[in-house]
C-alpha positions in Angstrom: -92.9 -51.3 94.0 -95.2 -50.4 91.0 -98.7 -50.1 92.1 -101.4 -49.9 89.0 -104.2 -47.5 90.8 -106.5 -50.5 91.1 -104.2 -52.5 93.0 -103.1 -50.0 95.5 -103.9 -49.4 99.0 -103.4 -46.5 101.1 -105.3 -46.8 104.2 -103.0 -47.0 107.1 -104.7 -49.2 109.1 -104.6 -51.8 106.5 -101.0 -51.6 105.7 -100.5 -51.7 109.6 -102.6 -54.8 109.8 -100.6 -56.5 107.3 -97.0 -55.7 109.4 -98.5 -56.8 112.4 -99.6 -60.1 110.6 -96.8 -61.1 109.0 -94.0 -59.2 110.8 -91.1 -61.3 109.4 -90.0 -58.9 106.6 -86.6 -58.0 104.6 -84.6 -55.2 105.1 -82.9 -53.6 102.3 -80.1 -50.9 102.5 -77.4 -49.8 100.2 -73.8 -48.6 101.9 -70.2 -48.7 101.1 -70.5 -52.5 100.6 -73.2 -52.0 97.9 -76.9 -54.0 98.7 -77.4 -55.3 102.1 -80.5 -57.5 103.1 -81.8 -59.0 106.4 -84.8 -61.0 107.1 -85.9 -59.8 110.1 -88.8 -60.2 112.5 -90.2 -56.7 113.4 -92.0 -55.0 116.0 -94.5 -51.8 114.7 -95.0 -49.0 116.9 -97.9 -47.3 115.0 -98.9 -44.5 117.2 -94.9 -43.4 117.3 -94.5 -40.8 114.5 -96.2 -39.9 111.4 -97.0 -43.6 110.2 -95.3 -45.1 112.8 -92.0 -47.3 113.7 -90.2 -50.2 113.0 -88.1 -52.1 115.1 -85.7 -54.9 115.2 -82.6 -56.7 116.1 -79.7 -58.2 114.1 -77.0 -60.0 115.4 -74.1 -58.4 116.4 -72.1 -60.9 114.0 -73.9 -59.8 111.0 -72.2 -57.1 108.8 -75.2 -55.7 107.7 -75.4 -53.0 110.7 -72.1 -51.9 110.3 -73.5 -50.7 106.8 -76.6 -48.6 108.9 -75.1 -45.1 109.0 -78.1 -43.3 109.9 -78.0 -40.9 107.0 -79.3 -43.2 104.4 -82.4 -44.7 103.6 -83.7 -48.3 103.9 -86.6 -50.3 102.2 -88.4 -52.9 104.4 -90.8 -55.4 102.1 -93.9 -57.2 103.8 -95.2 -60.0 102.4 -99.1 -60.9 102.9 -101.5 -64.2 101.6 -100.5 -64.8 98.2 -101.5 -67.6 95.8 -101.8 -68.8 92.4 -104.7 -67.8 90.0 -105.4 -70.4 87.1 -106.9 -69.2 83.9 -109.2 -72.5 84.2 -111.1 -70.3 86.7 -112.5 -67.7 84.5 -115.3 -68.3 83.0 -114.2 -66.0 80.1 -111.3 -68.4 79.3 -113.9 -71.0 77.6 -115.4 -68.2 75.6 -112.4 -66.1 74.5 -109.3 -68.4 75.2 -107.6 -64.8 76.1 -106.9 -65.2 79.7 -103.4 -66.7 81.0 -102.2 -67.8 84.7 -101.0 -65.1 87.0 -100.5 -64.5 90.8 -102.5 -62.8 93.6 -100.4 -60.8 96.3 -101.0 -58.3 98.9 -97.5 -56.7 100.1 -96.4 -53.4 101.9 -93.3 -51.3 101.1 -92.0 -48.9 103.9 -89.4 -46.7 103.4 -87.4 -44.7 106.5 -83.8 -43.9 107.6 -82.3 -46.6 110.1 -80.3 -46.2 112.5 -78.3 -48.6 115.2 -79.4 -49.1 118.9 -77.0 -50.3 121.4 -78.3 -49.7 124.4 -79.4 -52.5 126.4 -82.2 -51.2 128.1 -83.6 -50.1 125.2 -82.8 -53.8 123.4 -84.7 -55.4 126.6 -88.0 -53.7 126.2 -87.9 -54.0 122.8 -87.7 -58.0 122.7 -90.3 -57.7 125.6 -92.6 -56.2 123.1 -91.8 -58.7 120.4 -92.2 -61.3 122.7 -95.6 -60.5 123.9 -97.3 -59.4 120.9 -96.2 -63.6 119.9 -96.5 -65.7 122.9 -99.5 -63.4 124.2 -101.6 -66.0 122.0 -100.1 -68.8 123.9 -102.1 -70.4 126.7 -99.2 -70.2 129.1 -97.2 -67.4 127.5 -93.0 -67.3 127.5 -91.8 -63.8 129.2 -87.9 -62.6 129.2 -88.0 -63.1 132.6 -88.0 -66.8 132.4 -84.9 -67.1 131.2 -81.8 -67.3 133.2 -80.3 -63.6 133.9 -76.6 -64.3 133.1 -78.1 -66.0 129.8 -80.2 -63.2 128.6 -77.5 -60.6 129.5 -75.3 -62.5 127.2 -78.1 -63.0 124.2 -78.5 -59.0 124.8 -74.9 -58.2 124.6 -75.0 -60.6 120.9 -77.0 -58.4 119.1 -78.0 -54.5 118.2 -81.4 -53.2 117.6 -82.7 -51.0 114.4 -85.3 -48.3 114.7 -87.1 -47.0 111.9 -89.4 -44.1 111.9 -91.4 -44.9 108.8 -91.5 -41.9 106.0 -93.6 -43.7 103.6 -95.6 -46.2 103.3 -97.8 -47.8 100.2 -99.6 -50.9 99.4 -100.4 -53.3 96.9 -103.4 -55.6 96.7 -103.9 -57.5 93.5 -106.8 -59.4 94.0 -107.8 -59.7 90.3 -109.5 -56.2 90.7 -108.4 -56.0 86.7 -111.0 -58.6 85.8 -114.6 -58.8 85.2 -116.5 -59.4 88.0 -118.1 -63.0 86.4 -114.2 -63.4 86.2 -113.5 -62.5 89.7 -116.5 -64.6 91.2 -114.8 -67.6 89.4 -111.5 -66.7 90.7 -113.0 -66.6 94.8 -115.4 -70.2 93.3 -111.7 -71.7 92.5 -109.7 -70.5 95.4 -112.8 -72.1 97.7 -112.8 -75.5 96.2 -111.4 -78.2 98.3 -110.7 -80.5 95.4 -108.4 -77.7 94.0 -104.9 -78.7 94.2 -104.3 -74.4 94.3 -107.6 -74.0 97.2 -106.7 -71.1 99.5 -109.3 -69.9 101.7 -107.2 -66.9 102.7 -106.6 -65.3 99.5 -110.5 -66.0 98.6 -111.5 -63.6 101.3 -109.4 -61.2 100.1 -110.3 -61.5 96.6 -113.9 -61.4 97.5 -113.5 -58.6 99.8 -112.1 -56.4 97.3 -114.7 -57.4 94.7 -117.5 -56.1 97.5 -116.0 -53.0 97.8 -115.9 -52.1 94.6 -120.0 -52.6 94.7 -120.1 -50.1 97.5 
């Protein structure tokens, strides 16, 4: 992913917060069959490791872990609040006419070797995990152990888990950090406008937040 410097992020807990917000990302991996990729919910272990661990399931029908040798690497992509940034939002544009649209993005790239998990104990307590950390916001929260036993030993036996111990981790944040900050005020003014057809409420916290620390 290229990062300019004044897009990037590198604290940990941030790109952790990110995965743990929007845990639904891709996995990539290159084998004998060339490219592989998976959208897959995962699970982040972040005291596990230097920067922590991924983990997930694919089903058993799916090709893709056959390809998971557990020599070569992988790249799992995270994708945060993104949105759509209209030049009509500078106020620079109706002085210069030099600005042009563009897109706001936060993502997080994490790189590790995979590897394939068949045991079913370990494939229970990792759906437990993912199954909390989502129906724990519930009012009257879904466990494993609602579900029928023969049905969930059959669902278990249906798919395989991935574990990976994440190497390295990076971020990007574009939040219009490469604009003026007259420029950048207009960008969090338009994204905060409830008669804009492109308002995002979201993205204009994250804009704005990066615009106040860059005044500290």
């Amino acid at each position: 992913m290229f990062i300019p410097n004044h897009f990037s992020e590198e604290r940990i807990e941030r790109l952790h917060a990110l995965i743990r917000d929007n845990p639904f990302g891709l996995l990539v991996t290159h084998g004998a069959s060339g490219l592989q990729a998976s959208p897959l919910p995962f699970a982040l272990f972040p005291d596990e490791g230097e920067f922590g661990v991924l983990r997930a399931h694919l089903s058993r029908a799916n090709p893709h872990w056959q390809e998971v040798d557990g020599e070569s690497d992988c790249l799992v992509m995270f994708q945060g609040e993104n949105g759509y940034v209209t030049p009509s939002w500078y106020p620079s544009k109706a002085q210069t006419h030099r600005q042009v649209p563009t897109w706001n993005y936060c993502a997080v790239e994490v790189r590790g070797t995979p590897t394939v998990i068949q045991d079913p104990a370990w494939l229970h307590g990792m759906l437990e995990h993912l199954v909390a950390s989502h129906e724990g916001k519930r009012p009257h929260p879904w466990s494993l152990g609602d579900a029928a036993t023969d049905y969930l030993d059959a669902q278990l036996k249906a798919i395989v888990g991935i574990e990976i111990p994440i190497r390295h981790i990076e971020g990007k944040w574009k939040m219009s950090q490469n604009k003026s900050e007259v420029d950048r005020l207009g960008v969090v003014e338009g994204l905060r406008d409830e008669t804009d057809p492109h308002q995002n409420l979201r993205l204009a916290d994250l804009v704005d937040e990066r615009l106040r620390d860059s005044r500290s």
